[in-house]
C-alpha positions as CSV (number, residue, x, y, z in Angstrom):
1,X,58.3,-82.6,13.4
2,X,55.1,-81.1,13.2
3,X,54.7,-77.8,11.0
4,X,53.9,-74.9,13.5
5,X,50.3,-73.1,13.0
6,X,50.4,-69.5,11.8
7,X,49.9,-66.9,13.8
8,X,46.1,-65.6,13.5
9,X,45.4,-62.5,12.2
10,X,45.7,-59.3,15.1
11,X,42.3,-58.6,14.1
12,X,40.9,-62.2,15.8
13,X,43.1,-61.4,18.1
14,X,41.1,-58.4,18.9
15,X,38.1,-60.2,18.6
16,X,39.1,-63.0,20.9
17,X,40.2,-60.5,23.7
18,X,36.9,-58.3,23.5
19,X,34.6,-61.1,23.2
20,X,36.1,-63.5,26.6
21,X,36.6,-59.6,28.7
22,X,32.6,-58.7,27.8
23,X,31.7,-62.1,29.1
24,X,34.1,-61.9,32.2
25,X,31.9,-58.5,32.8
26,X,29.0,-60.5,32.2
27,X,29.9,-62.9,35.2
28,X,30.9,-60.6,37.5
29,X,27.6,-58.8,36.6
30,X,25.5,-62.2,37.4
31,X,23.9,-61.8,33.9
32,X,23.2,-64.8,32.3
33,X,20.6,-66.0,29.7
34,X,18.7,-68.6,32.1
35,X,17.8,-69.1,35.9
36,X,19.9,-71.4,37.6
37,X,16.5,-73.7,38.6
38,X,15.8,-73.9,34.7
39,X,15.5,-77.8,33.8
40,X,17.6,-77.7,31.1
41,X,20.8,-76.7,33.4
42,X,22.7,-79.1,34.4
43,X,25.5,-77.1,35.5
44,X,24.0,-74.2,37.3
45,X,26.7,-71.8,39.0
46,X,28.2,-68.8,37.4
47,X,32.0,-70.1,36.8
48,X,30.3,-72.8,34.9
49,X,29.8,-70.8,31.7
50,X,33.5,-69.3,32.1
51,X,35.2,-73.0,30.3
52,X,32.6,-72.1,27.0
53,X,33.6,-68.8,27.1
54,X,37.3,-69.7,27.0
55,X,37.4,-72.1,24.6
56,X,34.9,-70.0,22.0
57,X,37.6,-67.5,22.6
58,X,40.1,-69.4,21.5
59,X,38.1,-70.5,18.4
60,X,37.9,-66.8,17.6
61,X,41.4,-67.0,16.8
62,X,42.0,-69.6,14.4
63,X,38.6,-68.0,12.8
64,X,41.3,-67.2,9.4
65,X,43.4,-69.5,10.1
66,X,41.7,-72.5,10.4
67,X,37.9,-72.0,9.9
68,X,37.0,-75.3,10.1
69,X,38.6,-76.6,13.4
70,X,37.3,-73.5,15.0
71,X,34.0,-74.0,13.9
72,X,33.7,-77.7,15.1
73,X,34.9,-76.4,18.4
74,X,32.9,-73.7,19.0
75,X,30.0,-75.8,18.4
76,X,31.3,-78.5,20.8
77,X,31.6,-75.3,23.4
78,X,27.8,-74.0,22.4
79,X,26.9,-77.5,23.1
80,X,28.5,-77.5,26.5
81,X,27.0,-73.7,27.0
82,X,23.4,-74.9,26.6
83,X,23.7,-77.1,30.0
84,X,24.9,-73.6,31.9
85,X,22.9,-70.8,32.3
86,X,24.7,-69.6,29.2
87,X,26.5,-66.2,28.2
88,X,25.7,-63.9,25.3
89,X,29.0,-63.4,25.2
90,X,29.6,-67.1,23.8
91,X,27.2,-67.5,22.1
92,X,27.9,-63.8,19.9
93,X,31.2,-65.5,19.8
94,X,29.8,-68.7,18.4
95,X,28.0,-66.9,15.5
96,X,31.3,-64.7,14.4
97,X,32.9,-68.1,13.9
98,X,29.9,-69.4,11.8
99,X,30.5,-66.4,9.4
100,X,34.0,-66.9,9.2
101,X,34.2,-70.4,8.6
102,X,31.6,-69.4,5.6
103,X,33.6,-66.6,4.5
104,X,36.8,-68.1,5.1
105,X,37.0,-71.5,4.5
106,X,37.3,-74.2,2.0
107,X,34.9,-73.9,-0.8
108,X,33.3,-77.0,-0.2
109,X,32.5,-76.1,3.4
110,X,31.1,-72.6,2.6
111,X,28.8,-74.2,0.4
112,X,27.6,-76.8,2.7
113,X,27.4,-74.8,5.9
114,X,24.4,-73.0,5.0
115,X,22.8,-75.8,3.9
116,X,23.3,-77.6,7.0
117,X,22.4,-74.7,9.3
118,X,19.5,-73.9,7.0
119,X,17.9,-78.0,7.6
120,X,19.1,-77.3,11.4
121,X,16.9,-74.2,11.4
122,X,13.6,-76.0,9.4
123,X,14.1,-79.2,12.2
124,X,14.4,-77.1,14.8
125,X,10.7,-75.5,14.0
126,X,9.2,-78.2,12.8
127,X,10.0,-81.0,15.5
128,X,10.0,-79.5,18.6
129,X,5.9,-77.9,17.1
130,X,4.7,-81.4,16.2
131,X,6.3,-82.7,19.6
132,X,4.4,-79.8,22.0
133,X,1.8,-78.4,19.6
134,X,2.6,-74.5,21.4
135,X,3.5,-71.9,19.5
136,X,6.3,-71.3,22.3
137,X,7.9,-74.2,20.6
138,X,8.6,-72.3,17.1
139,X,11.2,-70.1,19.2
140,X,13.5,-72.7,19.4
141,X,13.5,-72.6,14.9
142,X,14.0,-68.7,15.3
143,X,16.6,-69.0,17.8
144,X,19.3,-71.7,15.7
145,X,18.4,-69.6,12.3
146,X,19.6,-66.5,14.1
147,X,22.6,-68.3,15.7
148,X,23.5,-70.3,12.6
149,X,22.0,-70.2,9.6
150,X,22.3,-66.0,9.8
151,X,25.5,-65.9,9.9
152,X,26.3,-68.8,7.7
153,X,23.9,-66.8,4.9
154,X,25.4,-63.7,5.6
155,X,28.8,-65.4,5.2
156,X,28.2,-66.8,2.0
157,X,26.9,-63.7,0.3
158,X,29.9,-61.8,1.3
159,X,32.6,-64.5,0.1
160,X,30.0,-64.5,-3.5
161,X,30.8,-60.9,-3.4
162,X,33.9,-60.6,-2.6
163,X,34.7,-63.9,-5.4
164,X,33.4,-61.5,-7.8
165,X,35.3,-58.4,-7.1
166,X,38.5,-60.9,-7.3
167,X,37.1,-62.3,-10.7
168,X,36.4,-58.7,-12.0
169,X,40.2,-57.8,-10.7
170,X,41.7,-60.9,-12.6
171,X,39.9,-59.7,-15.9
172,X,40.9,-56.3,-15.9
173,X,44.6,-57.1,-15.2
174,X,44.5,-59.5,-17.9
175,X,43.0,-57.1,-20.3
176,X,45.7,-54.7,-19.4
177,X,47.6,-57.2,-20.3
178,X,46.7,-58.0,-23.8
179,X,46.4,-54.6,-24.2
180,X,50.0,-54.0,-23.4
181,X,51.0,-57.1,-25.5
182,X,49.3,-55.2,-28.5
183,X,50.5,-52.2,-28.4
184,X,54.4,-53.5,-28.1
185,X,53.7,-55.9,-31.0
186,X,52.3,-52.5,-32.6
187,X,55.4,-50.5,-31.9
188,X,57.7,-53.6,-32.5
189,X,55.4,-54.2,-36.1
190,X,55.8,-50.2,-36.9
191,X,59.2,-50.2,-36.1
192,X,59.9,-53.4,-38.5
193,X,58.1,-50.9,-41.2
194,X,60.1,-48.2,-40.6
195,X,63.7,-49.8,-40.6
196,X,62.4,-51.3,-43.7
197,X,61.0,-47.7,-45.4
198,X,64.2,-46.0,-44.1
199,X,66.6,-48.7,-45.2
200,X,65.6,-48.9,-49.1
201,X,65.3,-45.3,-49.2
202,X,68.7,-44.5,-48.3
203,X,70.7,-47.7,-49.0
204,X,70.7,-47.2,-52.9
205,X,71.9,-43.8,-52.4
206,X,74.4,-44.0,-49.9
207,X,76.2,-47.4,-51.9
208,X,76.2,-45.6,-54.9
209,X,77.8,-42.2,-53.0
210,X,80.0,-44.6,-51.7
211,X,81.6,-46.3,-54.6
212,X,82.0,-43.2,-56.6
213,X,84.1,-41.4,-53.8
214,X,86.2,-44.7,-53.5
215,X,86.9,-44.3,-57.0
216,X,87.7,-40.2,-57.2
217,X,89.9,-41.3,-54.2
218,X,91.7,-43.9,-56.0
219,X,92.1,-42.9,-59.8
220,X,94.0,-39.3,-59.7
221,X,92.0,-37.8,-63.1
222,X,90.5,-34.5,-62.5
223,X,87.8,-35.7,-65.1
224,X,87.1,-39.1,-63.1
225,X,86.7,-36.9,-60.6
226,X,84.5,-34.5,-61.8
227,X,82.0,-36.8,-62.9
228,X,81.8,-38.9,-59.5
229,X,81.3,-35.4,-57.7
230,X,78.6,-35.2,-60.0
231,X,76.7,-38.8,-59.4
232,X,78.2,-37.8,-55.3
233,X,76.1,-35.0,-55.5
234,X,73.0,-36.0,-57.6
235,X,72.4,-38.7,-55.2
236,X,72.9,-36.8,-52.3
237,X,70.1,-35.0,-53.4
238,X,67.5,-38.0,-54.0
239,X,68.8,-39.2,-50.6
240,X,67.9,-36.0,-49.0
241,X,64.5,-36.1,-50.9
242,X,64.2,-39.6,-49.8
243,X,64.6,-38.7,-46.2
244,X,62.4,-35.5,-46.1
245,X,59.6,-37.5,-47.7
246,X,60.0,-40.1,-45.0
247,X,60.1,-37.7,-42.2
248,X,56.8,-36.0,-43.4
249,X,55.3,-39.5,-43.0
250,X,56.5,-40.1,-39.4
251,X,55.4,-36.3,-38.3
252,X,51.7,-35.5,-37.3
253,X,49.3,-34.0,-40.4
254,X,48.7,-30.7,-40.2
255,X,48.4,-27.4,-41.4
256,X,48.1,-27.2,-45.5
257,X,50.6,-29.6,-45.7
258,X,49.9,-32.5,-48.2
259,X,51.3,-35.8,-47.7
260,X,54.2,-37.0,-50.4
261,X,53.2,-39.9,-52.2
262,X,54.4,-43.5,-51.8
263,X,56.5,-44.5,-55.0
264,X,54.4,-46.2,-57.8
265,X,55.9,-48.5,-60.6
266,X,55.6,-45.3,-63.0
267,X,58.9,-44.4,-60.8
268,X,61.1,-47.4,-62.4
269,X,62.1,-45.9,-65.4
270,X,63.7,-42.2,-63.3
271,X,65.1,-45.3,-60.7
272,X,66.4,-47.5,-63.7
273,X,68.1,-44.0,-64.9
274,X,69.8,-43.5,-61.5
275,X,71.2,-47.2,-61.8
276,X,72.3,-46.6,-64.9
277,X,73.8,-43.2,-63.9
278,X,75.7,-45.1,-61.3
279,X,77.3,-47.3,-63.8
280,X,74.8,-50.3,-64.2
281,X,73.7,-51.9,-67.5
282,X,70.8,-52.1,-66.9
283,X,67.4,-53.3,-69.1
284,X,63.9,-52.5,-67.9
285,X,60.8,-55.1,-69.5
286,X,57.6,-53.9,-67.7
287,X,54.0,-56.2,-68.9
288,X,51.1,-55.4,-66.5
289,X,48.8,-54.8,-69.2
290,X,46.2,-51.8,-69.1
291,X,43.0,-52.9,-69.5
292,X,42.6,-55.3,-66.4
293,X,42.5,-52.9,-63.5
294,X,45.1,-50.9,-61.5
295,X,47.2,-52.7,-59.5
296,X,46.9,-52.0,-55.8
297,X,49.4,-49.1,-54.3
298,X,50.5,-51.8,-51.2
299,X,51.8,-53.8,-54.4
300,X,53.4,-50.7,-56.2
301,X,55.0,-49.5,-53.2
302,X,56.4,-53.1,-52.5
303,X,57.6,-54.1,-56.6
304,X,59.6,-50.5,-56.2
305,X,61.0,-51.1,-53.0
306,X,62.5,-54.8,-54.0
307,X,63.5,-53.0,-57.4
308,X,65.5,-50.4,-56.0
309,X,67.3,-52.7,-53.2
310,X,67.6,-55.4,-55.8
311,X,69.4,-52.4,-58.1
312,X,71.5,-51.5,-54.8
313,X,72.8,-54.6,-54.0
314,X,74.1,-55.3,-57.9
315,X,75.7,-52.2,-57.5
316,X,77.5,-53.3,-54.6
317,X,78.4,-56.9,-55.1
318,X,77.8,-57.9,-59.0
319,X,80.5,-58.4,-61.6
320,X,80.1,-55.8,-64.2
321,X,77.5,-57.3,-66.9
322,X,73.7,-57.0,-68.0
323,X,71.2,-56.4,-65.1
324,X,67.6,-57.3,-66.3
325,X,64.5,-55.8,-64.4
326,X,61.4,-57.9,-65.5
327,X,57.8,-57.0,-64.2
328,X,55.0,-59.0,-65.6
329,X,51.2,-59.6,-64.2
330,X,49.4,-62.5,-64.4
331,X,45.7,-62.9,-64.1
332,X,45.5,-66.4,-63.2
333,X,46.3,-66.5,-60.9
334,X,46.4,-62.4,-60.4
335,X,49.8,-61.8,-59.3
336,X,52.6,-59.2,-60.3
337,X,56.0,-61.1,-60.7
338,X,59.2,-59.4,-60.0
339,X,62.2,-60.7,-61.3
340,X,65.7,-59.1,-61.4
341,X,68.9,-60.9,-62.3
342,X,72.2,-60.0,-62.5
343,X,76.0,-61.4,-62.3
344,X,77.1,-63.4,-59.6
345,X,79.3,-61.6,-56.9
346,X,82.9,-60.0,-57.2
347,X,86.1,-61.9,-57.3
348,X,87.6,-58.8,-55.2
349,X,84.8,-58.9,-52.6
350,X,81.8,-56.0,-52.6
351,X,82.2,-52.9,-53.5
352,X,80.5,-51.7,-50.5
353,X,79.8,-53.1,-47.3
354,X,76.6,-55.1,-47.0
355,X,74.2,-55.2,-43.8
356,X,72.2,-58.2,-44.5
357,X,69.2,-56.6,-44.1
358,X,68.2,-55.6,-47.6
359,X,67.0,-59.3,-48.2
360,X,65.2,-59.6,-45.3
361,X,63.2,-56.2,-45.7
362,X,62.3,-57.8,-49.3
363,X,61.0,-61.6,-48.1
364,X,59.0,-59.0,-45.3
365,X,57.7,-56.9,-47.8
366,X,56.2,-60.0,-49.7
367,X,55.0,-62.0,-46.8
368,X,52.8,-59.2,-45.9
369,X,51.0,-59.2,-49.0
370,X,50.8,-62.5,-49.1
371,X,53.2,-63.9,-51.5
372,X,56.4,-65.9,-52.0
373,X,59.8,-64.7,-52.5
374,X,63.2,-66.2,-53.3
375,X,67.0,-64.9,-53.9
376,X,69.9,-67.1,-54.8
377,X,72.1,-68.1,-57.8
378,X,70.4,-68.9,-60.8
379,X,72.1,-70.4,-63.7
380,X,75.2,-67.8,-63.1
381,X,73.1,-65.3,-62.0
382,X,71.7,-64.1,-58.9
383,X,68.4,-63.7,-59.3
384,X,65.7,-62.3,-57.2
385,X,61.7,-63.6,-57.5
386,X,58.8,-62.2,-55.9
387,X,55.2,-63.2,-57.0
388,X,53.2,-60.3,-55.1
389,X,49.0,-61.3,-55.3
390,X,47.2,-58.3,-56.5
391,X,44.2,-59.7,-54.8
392,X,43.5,-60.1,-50.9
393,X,44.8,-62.5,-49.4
394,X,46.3,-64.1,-45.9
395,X,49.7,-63.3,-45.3
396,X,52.1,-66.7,-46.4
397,X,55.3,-67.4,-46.1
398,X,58.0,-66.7,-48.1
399,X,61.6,-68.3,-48.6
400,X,64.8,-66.5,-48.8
401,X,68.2,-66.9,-47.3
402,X,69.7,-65.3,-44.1
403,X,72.0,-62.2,-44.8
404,X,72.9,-60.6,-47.8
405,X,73.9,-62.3,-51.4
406,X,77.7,-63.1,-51.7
């Protein structure tokens, strides 16, 4: 069956219905473009331009839809047009469907159509000149350049414009694009940062808080008691501290108000006290030297941060035992290693639920700065590794399990 053509555009519709009433005027009106006793028509008579005019109508309306078909028939119908006595109508008709084929065809034909039309336009003044040497004769150039290539130019200037407006169209969506792909992978890399900032700031406290009200709740000694309303409380504090210096980073800067500082490694020996506090045995062996430069506060903030979740998570899930917290800098190559070890998990499970997400925040952590970082049993241990480059360098990839340690 054969596919159906589409319906042309109302507009060509228009056009088609203007352009065959104006040369139906045209006829009844006995105006026509060339005496009847002319030589060159062969079909004198007023109806005889009225099949033309009908079938350069029709061409008008597959002008969108099919540009090419339209224009090979409306130059058949010129053709037939020029043996009447001819009707502007027509041929006004003829050069609308020049233009469109241009503007609205394949790219192939609106490139070749011009050029065609154009070598039309140069034969038609240079042949008929060097046939009848009159400058009459150089009418006959002007006449197909206005009825052809005219259109055809104008055609292809409009369709270059109008490419270009599409092209500058396509580029601005895309670049509304990336831009949008940025700024989520902003929000999504801030957010990361945040869950990160707000999870070893609060974890440590809240685990510890934890344990010691399981215990006041499950050893009846008003001295027990007393002292894990004490730790309760003392952590409580820190936690609140923690959270007040982590909502001053989030809010706007303003006013007198000084940003609090990031924690630095001079903070491990108050955060080794608060493990300790908590019930830890814990030892503290810090060798970064003095005399080779400071180290940089990205790697500071990040050392602290895998301390104090390493410190959390022996608090909730190691057998009671030594916990060793070894920092030691290397200058070739120059990197800070973090080590912290402690006793492989509880026979009676964690004292505290785990999330899973304190390892993950510590492999991110390192894989920013560019270094390596490891967790897993060691020789009866669980110990933690991070080798954090105090120079600059392009984020790696470190190891480390899914989930929390057992």
């Amino acid at each position: 069956m054969a596919a159906a053509l589409p319906r042309p555009h109302r507009f060509d519709v228009y056009v088609a219905c203007g352009g065959l009433l104006g040369g139906l005027v045209l006829m009844a009106l006995g105006l026509a473009l060339r005496p009847a006793d002319e030589p060159l028509v062969l079909l004198p008579g007023a109806w005889a331009v009225l099949p033309p005019l009908v079938v350069m109508s029709g061409c008008e309306l597959l002008r969108r839809t099919a540009p090419r078909t339209a224009l090979l028939t409306g130059t058949a119908a010129l053709t037939l047009d020029t043996v009447t006595q001819g009707s502007v109508a027509t041929v006004l008709m003829f050069t609308d469907v020049v233009y469109a084929a241009v503007l609205y065809g394949p790219p192939a034909s609106a490139r070749r159509i011009p050029r065609i039309t154009g070598l039309l336009t140069v034969a038609g003044t240079v042949v008929p000149y060097a046939v009848w040497r009159v400058p009459e004769a150089l009418l006959i150039g002007v006449v197909i350049g206005a009825v052809a290539y005219g259109p055809a130019a104008t055609g292809w200037i409009v369709r270059d414009h109008r490419d270009a407006a599409i092209a500058a169209r396509l580029h601005a969506e895309q670049t509304t694009l990336l831009a949008e792909m940025d700024r989520r992978e902003a929000v999504v890399a801030e957010r990361a940062r945040m869950a990160r900032e707000l999870h070893d700031m609060v974890a440590n406290h809240l685990s510890a808080i934890a344990i010691h009200s399981t215990a006041a709740l499950s050893i009846d000694d008003p001295k027990t008691s007393h002292e894990a309303l004490g730790v309760i409380r003392e952590n409580s504090v820190d936690g609140l501290a923690e959270m007040r210096r982590l909502i001053g980073i989030l809010r706007d800067g303003g006013g007198d108000r000084e940003p609090a500082a990031a924690p630095t490694l001079d903070g491990l020996d108050a955060l080794v006290d608060g493990a300790r506090a908590n019930g830890l045995d814990v030892t503290l062996d810090i060798d970064i030297g003095t005399g080779t430069g400071r180290i940089p506060a990205p790697v500071e903030l990040a050392a602290y941060r895998i301390v104090q979740e390493s410190l959390t998570n022996a608090l909730k899930h190691a057998r009671p035992g030594p916990v060793t917290v070894v920092l030691a800098r290397h200058d070739g190559p120059r990197v800070l290693d973090v080590e912290i070890g402690s006793p492989c998990g509880r026979e009676d499970g964690p004292r505290a639920p785990g999330s899973g997400a304190g390892l993950v925040g510590m492999r991110e952590r390192a894989t920013l700065l560019g270094g390596t970082f490891t967790a897993g049993p060691h020789g009866g241990r669980w110990t933690v590794h991070a080798a954090l480059p105090l120079a600059e360098a392009e984020p790696g990839h470190g190891k480390d399990p899914e989930g929390d340690r057992p």
